[in-house]
C-alpha positions in Angstrom: 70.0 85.5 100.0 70.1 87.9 103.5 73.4 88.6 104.1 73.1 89.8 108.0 73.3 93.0 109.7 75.5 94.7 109.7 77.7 97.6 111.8 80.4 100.3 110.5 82.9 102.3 112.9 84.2 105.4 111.7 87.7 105.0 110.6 90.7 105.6 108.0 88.8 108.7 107.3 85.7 106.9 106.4 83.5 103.5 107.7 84.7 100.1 108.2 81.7 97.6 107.8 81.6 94.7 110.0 79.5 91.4 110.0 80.0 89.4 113.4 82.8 91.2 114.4 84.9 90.9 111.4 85.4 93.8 109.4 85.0 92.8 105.4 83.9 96.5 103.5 84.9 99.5 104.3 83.7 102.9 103.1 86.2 105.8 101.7 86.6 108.8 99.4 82.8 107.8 98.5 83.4 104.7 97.0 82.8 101.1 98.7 85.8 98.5 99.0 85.6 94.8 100.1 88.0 92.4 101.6 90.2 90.7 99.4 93.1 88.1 99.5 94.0 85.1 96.7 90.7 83.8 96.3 89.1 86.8 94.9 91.6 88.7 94.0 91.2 88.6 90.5 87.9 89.4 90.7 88.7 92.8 91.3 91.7 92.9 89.0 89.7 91.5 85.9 87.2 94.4 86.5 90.0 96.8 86.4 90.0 98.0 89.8 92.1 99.2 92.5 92.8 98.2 96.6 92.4 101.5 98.4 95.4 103.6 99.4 96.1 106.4 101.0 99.2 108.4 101.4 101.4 107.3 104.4 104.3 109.3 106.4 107.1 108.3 103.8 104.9 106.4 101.2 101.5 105.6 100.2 99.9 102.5 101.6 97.6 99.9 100.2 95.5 97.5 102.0 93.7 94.5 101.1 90.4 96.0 100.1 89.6 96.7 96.2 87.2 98.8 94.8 83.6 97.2 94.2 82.8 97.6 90.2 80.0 99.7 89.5 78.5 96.8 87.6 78.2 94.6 90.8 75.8 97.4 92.6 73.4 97.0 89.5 72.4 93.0 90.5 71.8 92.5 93.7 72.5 88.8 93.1 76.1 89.7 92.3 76.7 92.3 95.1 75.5 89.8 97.4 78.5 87.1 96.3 81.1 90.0 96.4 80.0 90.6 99.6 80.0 86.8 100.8 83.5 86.3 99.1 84.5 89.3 100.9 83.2 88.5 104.7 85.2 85.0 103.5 88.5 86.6 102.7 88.0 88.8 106.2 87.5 85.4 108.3 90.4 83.8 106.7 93.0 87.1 107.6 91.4 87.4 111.1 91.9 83.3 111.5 95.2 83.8 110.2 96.3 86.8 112.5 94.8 84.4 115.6 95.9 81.1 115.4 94.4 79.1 118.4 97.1 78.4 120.8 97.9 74.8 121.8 96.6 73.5 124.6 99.3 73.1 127.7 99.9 68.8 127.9 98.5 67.7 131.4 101.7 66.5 133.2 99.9 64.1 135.8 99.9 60.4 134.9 
């Protein structure tokens, strides 16, 4: 299945990768990362892997995107369905961060 085009940006040091303007990989210390939150999750955690970090002012920092297995590179198939749960997880925290506003009530009769 295609996945899309897609566009990084140069940033944290490395590339964030972005489908339709939401930003679900990202590129770092030569290793690939993907988007996660509670639905795939475990994924990464059952492959034994790690969210990226780096080393903040006081303390490192992790954010939500884990380490793609080396395994999941080997079958496209599989990459590809990373990849979608990732771009999923990514719409779901951007959703999240923008709730729509609700519309203003019409006060005429």
């Amino acid at each position: 299945m295609p996945f899309g085009p897609v566009v990084t940006r140069g940033m944290f040091g490395g590339f964030g990768v972005f489908l339709d303007g939401v930003m679900f990989a990202l590129i770092g210390f030569d290793n690939l990362y993907f988007k996660a939150d509670d639905a795939n999750q475990a994924d990464y955690e059952a492959e034994g892997m790690e969210p990226f970090s780096y080393q903040g002012r006081n303390r490192p920092i992790s954010l939500s995107y884990w380490q793609v297995p080396g395994p999941v590179f080997e079958d496209s198939e599989q990459l590809s369905q990373w990849a979608e749960k990732a771009l999923d997880a990514a719409r779901r925290a951007k959703s999240a961060k923008n709730p729509r506003k609700p519309r203003k009530k019409n006060k005429n009769p």
